[in-house]
N, C-alpha and C positions, 0 to 999 in steps of 0.2 A: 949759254949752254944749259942744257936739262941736265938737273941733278937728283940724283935718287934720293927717296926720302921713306922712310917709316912710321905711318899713323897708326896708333894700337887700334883704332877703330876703325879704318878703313881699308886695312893692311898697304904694302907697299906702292905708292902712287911715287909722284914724279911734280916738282913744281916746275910752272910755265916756263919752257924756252924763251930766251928772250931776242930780239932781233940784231944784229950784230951792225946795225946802222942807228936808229934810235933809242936802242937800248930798251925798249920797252916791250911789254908780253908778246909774242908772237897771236896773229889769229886767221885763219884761214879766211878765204884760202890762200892758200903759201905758191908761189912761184918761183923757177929758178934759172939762175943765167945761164949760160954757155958754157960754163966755168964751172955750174955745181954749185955757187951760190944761192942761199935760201933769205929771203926779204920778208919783213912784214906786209900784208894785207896793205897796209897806210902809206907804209916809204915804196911800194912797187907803183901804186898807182901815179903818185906824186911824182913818178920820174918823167921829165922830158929833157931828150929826148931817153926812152928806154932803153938806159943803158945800167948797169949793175956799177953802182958806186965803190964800189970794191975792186975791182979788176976792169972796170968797163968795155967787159961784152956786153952784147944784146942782150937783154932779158927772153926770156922764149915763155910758151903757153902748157911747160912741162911742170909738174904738179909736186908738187914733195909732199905724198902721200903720208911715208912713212912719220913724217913730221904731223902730219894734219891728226893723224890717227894717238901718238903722244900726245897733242893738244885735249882730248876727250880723256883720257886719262889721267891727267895733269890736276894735283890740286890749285886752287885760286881764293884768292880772300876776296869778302863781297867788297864791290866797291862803295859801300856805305860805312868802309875799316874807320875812316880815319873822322867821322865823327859819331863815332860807337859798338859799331856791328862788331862781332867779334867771331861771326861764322865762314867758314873754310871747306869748299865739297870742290868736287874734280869740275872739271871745266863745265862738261855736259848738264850738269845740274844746277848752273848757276842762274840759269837764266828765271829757273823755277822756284829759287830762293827768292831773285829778284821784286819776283812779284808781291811775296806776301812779307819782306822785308821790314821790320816795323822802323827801320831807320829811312823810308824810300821819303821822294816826296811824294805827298798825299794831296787827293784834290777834298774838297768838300762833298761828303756823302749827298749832299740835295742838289749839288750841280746837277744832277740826272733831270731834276724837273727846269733847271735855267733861271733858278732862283739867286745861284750864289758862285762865285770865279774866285772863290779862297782857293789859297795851293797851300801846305808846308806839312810842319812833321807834328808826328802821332801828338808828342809832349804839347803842342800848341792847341789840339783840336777843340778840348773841353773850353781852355777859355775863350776860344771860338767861337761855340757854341752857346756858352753865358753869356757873351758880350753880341751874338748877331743872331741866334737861335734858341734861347731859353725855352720856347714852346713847345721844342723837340728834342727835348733832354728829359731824359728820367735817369733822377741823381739816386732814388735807394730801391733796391732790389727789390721787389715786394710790392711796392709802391702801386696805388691806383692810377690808372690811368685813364680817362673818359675822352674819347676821339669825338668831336662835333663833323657838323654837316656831313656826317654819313650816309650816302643813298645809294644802295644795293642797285638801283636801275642804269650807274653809270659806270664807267671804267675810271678808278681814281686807285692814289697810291697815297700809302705816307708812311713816313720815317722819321725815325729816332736813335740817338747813341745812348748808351747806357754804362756808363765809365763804374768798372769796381777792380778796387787796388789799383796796380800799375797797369791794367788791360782796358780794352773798348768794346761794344758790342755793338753792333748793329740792329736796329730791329724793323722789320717793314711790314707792315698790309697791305696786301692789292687785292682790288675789286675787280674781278673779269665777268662781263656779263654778258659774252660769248659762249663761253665754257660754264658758266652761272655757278663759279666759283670763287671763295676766300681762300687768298695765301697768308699764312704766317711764318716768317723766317727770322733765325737771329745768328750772327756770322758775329765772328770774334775779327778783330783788327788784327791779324797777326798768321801764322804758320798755320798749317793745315792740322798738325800735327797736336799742336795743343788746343786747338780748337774742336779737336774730336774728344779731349779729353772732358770735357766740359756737356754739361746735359742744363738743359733749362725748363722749367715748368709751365707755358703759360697755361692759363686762369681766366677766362670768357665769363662774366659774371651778367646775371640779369638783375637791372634796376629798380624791378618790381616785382622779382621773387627772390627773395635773398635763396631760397634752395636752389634753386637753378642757377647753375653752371656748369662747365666745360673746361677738363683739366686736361692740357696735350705734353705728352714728354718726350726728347727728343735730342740729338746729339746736335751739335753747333755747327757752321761748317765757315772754314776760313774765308774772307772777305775776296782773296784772291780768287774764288769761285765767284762766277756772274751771278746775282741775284734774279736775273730770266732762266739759268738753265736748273736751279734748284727747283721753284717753279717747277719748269717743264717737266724735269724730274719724279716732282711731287716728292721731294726729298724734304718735306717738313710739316706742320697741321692744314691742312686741306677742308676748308667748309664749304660746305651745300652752304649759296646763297639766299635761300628759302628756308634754312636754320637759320644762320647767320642773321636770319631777320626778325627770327622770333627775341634777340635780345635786344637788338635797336627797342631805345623809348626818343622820339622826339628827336630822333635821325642823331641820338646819340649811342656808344656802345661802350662800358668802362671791359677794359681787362688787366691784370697783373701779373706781374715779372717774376720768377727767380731763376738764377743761374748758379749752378756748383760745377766745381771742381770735383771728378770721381777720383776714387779712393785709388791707389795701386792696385792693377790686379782687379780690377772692378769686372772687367768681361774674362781674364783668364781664369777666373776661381768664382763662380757665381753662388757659391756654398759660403762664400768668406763676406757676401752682401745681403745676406736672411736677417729680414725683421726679427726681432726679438721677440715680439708679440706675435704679429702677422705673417707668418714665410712667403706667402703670396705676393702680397704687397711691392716688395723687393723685387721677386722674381718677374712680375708685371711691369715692374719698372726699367726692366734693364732687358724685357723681350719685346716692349712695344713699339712698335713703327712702322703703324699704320697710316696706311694714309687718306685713313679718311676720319672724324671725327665720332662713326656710329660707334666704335670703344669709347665709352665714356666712364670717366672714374670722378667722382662726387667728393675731390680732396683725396690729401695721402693717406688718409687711414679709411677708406674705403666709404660705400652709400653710406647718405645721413637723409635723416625728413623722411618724408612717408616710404622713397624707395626703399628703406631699409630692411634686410630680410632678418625675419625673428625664426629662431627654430623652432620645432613643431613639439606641442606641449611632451612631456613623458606621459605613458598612458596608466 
């Protein structure tokens, strides 16, 4: 039976009916006998011949709406409970949990290219990673990074995780020389939700002019988002592959990482994120999301090297 229940945060929902033959959650679509009996989804089908295990009449093609309609209302625990998960939404949302679940199983981020047939969970991935992909790991935020065999005239991808504290990130390049565009994305292993909260720096540096670089800033987006539709989007740093090419040296290109956690209250009070020094600076940082990379900032405290603007003498 559905029994009524009170969530301070989701006000009064209802847990799952359960099936009065298996005992377990009810889930549409619900069917019912000649009698008014209501069956799960699992024990209706399973019946031959169809007859209602309860009263045995015929089963019929009559619907228990009413029932179906509780089931979308209905809280449910993820079915990732019982080794850690500890989230709980109505039935209808569950499925959207499921996906960016950090308790799910997980395949290997480079399966995409047919490199690798690892499956398991988040906790396993790093040493994973160290033990079958060390080349594709970057362990400290910040850190250099120099991609080889890079050639703008072909379509290639590549990928990285980037583990800080208990979280993952993802990081990918793709070369499209179609569109004669650079993608840069970095997706957090987890909910949509904390992944928004999260903004990361990269950093395009040139080999052979330490002035020259490329700083893009930018909000994260949960891994449960497809890595082609951010892309398509243009939901992240977007380079002209004809820039992109003035920092290649020897089909090599170094960039670096960081990733924060923003403050509370970071986009609802934009007065409570003002440089100390700079007011600018801040307010640049927390309105830019462009997509393309002719905004260019020369580091966080603004141009250095010859771009730097001097004010005009007093007279």
């Amino acid at each position: 039976m559905a029994k009524a229940k009170i969530n301070q945060k989701m006000g009064p929902v209802v847990e799952l009916p359960e099936c009065p033959v298996c005992l377990d959650t009810m889930s549409a679509p619900i069917f019912q006998c000649q009698s008014g009996h209501s069956l799960c989804n699992t024990c209706t089908q399973a019946l031959v011949p169809p007859l209602c295990p309860l009263c045995r009449q015929a089963m019929t093609q009559v619907r228990n709406w009413s029932l179906e309609d509780l089931l979308l209302k209905a809280t449910k625990n993820c079915p990732n409970r019982v080794i850690g998960c500890t989230y709980t939404t109505v039935a209808s949302n569950m499925e959207n949990h499921i996906k960016e679940c950090i308790y799910r199983e997980m395949t290997c981020p480079l399966h995409v290219f047919g490199r690798c047939s690892w499956s398991g969970k988040l906790k396993e991935m790093l040493d994973h990673f160290k033990e079958r992909h060390p080349q594709n790991l970057i362990m400290t935020t910040g850190e250099k990074l120099t991609i080889d065999n890079l050639n703008i005239n072909e379509d290639d991808r590549f990928m990285y995780i980037m583990p800080q504290g208990k979280m993952m990130f993802i990081v990918t390049l793709k070369i499209d020389i179609s569109l004669k565009l650079a993608f840069f994305a970095v997706q957090l292993i987890g909910c949509n939700k904390i992944a928004q909260q999260h903004v990361y720096e990269l950093s395009i540096i040139s080999s052979q002019d330490k002035e020259r670089k490329v700083n893009y800033f930018d909000h994260c987006f949960s891994d449960a988002m497809e890595t082609k539709e951010i892309f398509q989007q243009s939901k992240c740093c977007v380079m002209p592959l004809s820039m992109l090419g003035t920092f290649i040296n020897k089909k090599s290109v170094s960039f670096s990482l960081n990733v924060q956690r923003m403050r509370p209250n970071y986009q609802k009070d934009p007065n409570k994120n003002v440089h100390p020094v700079n007011p600018n600076v801040a307010k640049n940082r927390q309105n830019f999301r462009g997509k393309s990379p002719s905004a260019v900032a020369h580091g966080p405290n603004g141009p250095k090297g010859p771009w730097k603007k001097h004010n005009n003498p007093k007279k």
